[in-house]
C-alpha positions in Angstrom: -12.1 -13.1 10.5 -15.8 -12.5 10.1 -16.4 -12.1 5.9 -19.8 -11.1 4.7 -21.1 -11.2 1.2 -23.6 -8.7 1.0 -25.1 -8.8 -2.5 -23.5 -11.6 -4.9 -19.9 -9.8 -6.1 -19.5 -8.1 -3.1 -17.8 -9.4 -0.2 -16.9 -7.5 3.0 -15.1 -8.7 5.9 -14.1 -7.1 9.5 -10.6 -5.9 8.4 -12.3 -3.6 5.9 -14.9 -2.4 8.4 -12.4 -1.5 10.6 -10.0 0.0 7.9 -13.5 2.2 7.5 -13.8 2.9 10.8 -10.3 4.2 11.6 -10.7 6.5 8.2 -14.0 7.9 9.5 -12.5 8.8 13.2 -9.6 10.3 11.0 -11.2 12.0 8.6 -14.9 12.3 9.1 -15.2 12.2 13.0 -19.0 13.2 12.4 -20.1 10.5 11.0 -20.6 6.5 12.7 -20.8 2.6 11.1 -22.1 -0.2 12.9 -21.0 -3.6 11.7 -24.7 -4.1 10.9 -25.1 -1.3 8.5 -21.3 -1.9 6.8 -23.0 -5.4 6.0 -26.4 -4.5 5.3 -27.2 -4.9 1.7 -29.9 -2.1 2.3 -26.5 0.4 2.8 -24.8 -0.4 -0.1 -25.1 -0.1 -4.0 -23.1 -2.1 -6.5 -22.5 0.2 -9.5 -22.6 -1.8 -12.6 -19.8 -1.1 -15.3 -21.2 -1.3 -19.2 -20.6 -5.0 -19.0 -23.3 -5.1 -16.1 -20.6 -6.4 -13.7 -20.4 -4.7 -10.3 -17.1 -2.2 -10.7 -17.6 -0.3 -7.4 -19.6 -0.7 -4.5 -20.8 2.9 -2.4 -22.2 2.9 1.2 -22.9 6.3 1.6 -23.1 8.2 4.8 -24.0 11.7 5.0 -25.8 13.0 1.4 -26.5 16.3 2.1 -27.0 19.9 -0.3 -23.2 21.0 0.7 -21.3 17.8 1.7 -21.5 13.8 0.7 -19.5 11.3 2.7 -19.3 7.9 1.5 -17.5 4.2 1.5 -16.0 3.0 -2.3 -14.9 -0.5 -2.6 -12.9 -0.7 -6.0 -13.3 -4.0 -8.0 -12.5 -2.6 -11.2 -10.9 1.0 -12.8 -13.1 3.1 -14.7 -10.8 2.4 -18.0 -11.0 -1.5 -19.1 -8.8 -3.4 -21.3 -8.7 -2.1 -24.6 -11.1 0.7 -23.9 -10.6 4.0 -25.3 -10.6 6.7 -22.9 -13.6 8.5 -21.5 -12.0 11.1 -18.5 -15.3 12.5 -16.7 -15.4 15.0 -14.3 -17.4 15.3 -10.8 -20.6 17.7 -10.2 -18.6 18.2 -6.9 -15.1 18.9 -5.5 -13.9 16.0 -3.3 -11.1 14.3 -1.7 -10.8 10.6 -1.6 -9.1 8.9 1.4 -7.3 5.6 0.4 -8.5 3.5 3.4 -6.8 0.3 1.9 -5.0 -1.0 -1.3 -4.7 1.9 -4.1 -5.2 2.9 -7.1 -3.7 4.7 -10.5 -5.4 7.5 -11.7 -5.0 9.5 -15.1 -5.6 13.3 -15.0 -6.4 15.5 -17.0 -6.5 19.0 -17.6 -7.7 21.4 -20.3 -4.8 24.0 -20.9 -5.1 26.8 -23.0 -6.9 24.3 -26.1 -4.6 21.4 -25.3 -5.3 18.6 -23.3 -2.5 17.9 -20.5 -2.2 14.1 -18.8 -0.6 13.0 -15.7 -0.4 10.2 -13.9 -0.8 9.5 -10.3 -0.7 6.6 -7.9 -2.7 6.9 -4.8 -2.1 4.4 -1.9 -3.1 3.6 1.3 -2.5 6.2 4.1 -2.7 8.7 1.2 -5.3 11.4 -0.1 -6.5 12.3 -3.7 -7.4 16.0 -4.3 -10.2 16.2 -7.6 -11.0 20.1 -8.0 -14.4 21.1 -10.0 -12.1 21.7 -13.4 -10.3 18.2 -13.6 -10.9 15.2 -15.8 -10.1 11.8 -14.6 -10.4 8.3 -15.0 -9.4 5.6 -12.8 -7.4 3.3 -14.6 -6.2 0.6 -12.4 -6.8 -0.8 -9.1 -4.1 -2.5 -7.4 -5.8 -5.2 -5.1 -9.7 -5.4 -6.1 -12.0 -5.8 -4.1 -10.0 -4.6 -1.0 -9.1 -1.4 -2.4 -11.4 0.6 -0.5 -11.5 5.0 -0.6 -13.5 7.6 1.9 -14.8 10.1 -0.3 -15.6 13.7 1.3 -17.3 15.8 -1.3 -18.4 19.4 -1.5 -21.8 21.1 -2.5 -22.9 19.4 -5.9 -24.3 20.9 -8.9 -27.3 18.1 -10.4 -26.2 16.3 -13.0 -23.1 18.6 -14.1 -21.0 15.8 -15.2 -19.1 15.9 -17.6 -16.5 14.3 -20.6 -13.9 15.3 -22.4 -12.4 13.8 -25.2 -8.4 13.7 -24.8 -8.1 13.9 -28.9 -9.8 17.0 -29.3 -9.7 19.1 -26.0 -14.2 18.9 -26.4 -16.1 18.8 -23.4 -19.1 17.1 -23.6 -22.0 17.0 -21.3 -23.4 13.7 -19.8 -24.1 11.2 -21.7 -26.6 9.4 -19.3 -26.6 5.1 -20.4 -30.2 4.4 -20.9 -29.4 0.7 -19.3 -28.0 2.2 -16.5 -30.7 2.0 -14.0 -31.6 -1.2 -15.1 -27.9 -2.3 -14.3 -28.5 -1.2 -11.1 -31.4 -3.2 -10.1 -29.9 -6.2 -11.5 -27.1 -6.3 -9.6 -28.8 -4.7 -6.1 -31.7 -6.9 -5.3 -33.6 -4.2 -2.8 -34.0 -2.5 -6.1 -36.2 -5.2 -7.7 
């Protein structure tokens, strides 16, 4: 099996490609992947987590007003060890198509003042539903770096993320990391 690392901490390899390929003729007939652009480190962005390590990796197809289609590889969960909570919201409705591997996910919901948790396991084969109005936070990914989602997202409001604190039931707007960019170009070396 061919294996490709595309940028140093990510690592790609022809049973992924064609896990992605099958979820696109499934679920986003539209769209195409070469093998050239699914190892192209000009398709792909590591995000860094506030570590500076690479927690995710997007390859984004389609970003358009009204719909985004794009490839997530999962090395890490949004939650790390030890780390208190921080459940975010999207700035668009989507639905995640686990591709391969899987993932736990906590929910959660503001109800009448009080903050309502649930858990929920996503695996391969499956889908993951996130409405406008939901908190989440990914808190564990159960093979990394082969857990790998389709995301299919709505129309997107500009920087409408948002967090809300589980003690309290507040909803905070963004906080936006003042590293964060820098993170980026460290770990994606087209950005340099």
């Amino acid at each position: 099996m061919q294996t490709v690392q595309v940028v140093p901490g990510l690592i790609v390899d022809e049973e992924l490609f064609d896990a992605t390929v099958h979820g696109l003729e499934q679920y986003a007939p539209s769209e195409s992947l070469t093998w050239e652009d699914f190892t192209s480190e000009d398709r792909w962005l590591l995000v860094p987590d506030p570590d500076g390590l690479g927690y995710k990796a997007e390859l984004v197809l389609r970003r358009e007003e009204d719909r985004t289609v794009k490839v997530n590889l999962w090395m890490a969960p949004d939650l790390r060890d030890g780390a208190k909570p921080q459940p975010h919201n999207h700035p668009w409705e989507f639905t995640a198509h686990i591709l391969a591997g899987g993932y736990t996910e906590q929910r959660y919901e503001l109800v009448d003042g009080q903050v309502v948790t649930e858990t929920r396991v996503h695996e391969a084969g499956g889908t993951n539903h996130m409405p406008l109005s939901s908190f989440h936070e990914v808190t564990h990914i159960q093979v990394p770096g082969r857990t790998l989602t389709l995301m299919v997202c709505g129309a997107g409001r500009q920087g409408a993320w948002e967090y809300l604190d589980p003690d309290t039931g507040e909803v905070e707007p963004n906080r936006p990391d003042p590293g964060f960019r820098e993170g980026l170009a460290a770990l994606n070396p087209r950005m340099r």
